[in-house]
VOMI-348162 format. One record per residue: residue number from 0; residue in three letters; x, y, z of N, C-alpha, C, O in turn. Coordinates in steps of 0.02 Angstrom, whole numbers. Atoms other than C-alpha are relative to their C-alpha. Layout:
 pos code  neast nnorth    nup caeast canorth   caup  ceast cnorth    cup  oeast onorth    oup
 NUM  ALA      X      Y      Z      X       Y      Z      X      Y      Z      X      Y      Z
...
END
This chain:
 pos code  neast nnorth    nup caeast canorth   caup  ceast cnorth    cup  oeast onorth    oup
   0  UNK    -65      0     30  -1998   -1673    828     48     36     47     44     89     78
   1  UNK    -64    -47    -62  -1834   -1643    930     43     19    -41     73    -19    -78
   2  UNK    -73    -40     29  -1707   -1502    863     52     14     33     37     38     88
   3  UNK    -55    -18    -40  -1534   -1477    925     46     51    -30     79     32    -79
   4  UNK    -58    -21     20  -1423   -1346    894     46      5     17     47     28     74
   5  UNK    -60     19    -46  -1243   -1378    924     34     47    -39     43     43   -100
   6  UNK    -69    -34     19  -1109   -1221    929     68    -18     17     82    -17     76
   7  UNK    -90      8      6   -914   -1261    905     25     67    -11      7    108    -54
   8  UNK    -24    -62     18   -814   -1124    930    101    -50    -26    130    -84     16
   9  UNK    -48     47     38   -650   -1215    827     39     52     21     21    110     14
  10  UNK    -42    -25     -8   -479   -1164    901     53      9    -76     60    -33   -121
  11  UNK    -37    -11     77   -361   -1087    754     62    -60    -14    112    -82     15
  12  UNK    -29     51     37   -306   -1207    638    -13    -74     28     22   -123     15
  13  UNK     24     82    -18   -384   -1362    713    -73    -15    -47   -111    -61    -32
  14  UNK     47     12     24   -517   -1340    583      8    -83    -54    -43   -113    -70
  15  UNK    -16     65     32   -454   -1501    485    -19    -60     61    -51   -111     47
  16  UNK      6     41    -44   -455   -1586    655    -57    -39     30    -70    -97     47
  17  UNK     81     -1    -14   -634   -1542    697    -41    -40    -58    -77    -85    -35
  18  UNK     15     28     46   -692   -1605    534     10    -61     -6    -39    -97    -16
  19  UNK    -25     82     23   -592   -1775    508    -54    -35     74    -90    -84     70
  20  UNK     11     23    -72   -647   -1793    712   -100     -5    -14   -129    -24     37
  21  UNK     65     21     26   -844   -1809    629    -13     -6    -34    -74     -9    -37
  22  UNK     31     27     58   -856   -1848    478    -21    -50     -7    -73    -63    -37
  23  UNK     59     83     -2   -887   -2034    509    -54     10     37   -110      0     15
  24  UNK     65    -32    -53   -987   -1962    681    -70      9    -47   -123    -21    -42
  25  UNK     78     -9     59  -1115   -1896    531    -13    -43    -11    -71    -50      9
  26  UNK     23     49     68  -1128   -2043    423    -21    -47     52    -78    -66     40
  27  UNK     51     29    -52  -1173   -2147    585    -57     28     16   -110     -3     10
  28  UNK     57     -7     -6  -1282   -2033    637    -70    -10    -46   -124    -36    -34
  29  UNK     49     11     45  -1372   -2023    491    -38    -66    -24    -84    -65    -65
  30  UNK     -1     94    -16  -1397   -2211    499    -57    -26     45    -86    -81     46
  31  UNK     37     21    -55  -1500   -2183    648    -52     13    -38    -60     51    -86
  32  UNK     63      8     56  -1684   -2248    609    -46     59     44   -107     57     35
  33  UNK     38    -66     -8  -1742   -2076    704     18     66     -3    -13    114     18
  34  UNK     -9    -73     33  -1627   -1941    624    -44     12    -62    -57    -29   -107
  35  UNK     44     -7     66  -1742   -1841    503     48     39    -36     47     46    -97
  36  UNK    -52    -61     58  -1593   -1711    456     39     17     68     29     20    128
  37  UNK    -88    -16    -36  -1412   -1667    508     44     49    -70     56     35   -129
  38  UNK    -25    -40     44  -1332   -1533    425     63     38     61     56     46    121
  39  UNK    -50    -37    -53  -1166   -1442    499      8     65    -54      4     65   -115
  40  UNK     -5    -81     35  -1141   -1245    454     74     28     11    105     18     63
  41  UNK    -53    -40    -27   -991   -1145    441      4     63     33    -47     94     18
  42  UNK     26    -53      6   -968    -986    517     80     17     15    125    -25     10
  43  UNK    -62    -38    -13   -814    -852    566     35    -52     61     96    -63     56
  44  UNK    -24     17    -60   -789    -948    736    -18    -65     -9    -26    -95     44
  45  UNK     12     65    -32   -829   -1110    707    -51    -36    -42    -55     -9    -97
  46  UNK     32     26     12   -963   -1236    661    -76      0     45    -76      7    106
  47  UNK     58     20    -27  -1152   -1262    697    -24    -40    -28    -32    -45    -88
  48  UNK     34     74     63  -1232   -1427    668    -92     10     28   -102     40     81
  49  UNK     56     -5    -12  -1422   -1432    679    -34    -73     -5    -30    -88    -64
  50  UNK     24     54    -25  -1495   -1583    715    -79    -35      5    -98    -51     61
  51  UNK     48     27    -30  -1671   -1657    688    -15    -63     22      9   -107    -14
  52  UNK     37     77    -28  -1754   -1816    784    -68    -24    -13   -103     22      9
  53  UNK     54     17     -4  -1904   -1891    757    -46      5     65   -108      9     63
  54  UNK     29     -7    -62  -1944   -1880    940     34      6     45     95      5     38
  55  UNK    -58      0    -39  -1889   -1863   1100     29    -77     19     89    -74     34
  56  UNK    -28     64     19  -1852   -2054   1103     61    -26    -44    100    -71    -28
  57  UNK    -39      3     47  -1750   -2051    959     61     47      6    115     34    -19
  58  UNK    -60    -45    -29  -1643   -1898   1033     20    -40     55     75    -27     79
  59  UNK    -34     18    -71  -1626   -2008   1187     69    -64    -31    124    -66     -4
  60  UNK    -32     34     33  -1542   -2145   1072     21     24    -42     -4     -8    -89
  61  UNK    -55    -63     33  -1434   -2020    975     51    -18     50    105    -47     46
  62  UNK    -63    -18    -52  -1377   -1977   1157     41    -59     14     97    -54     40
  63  UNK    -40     54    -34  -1328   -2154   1185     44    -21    -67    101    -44    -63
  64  UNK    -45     49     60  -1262   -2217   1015     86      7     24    115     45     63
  65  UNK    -62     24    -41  -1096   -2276   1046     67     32    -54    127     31    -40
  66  UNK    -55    -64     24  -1003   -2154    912      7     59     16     56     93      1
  67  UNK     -8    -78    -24  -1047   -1993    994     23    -18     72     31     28    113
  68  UNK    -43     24    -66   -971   -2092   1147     85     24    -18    128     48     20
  69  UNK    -72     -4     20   -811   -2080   1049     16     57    -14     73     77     -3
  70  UNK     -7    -37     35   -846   -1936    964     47     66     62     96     99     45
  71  UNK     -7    -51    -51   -821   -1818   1135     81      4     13    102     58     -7
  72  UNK    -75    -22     -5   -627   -1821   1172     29      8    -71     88     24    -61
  73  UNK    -19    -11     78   -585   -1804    982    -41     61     -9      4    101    -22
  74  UNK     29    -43      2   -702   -1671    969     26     83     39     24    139     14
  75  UNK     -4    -61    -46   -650   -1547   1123     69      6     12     87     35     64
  76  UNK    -45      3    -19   -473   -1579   1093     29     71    -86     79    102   -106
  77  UNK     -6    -60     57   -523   -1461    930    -30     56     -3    -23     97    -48
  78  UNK     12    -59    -25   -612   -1340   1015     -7     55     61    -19     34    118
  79  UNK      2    -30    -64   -615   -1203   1131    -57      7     31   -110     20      4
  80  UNK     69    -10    -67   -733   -1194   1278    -28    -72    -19     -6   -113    -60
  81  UNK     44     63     13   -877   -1332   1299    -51     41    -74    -47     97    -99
  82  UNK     27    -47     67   -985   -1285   1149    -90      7     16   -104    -30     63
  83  UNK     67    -49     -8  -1168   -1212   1162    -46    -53    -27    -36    -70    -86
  84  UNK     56     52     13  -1316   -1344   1152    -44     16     12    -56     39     67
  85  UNK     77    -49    -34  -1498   -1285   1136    -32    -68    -36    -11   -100    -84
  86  UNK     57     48     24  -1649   -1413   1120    -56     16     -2    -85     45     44
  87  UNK     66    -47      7  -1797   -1366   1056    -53    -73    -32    -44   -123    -67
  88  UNK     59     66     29  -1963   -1474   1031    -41     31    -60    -45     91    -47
  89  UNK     58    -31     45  -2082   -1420    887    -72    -30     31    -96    -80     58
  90  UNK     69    -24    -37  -2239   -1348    927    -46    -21    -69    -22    -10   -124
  91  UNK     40     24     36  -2393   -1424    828    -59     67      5   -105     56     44
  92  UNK     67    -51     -2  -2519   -1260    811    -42    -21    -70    -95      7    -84
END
């Protein structure tokens, strides 16, 4: 299983922007036949979305789907800096 965590640090008052700018982004993703779970968090600075895949196959076709193509200039035009991406595989013990 592939996890992603994605930090947004949301410039003030573009939090409406950030939001409208994925809300469809979700509902595609979720669509995909190898998301297992997508959840986005709030916090003081921003958003974190967490992200699972079924595999790393299924993260590679995430990376390509053709709404998170769109999603990227609508996205960074609502936040500051590039935003913080960690990928993590789960470990089977």
């Amino acid at each position: 299983m592939s996890t992603i965590l994605a930090r947004f640090k949301v410039k003030p008052g573009a939090d409406a922007d950030f939001e409208a700018a994925t809300r469809d982004v979700f509902t595609a993703v979720r669509k995909e036949p190898g998301c297992v779970a997508l959840h986005a968090l709030r916090d003081a600075d921003g958003f974190v979305f967490v992200e699972r895949y079924r595999d790393a196959d299924a993260l590679a076709a995430h990376r390509a789907n053709e709404a998170m193509k769109t999603l990227g200039p609508r996205l960074m035009a609502a936040v500051d800096g590039r935003p913080a991406i960690e990928t993590y595989e789960e470990v089977d013990w």
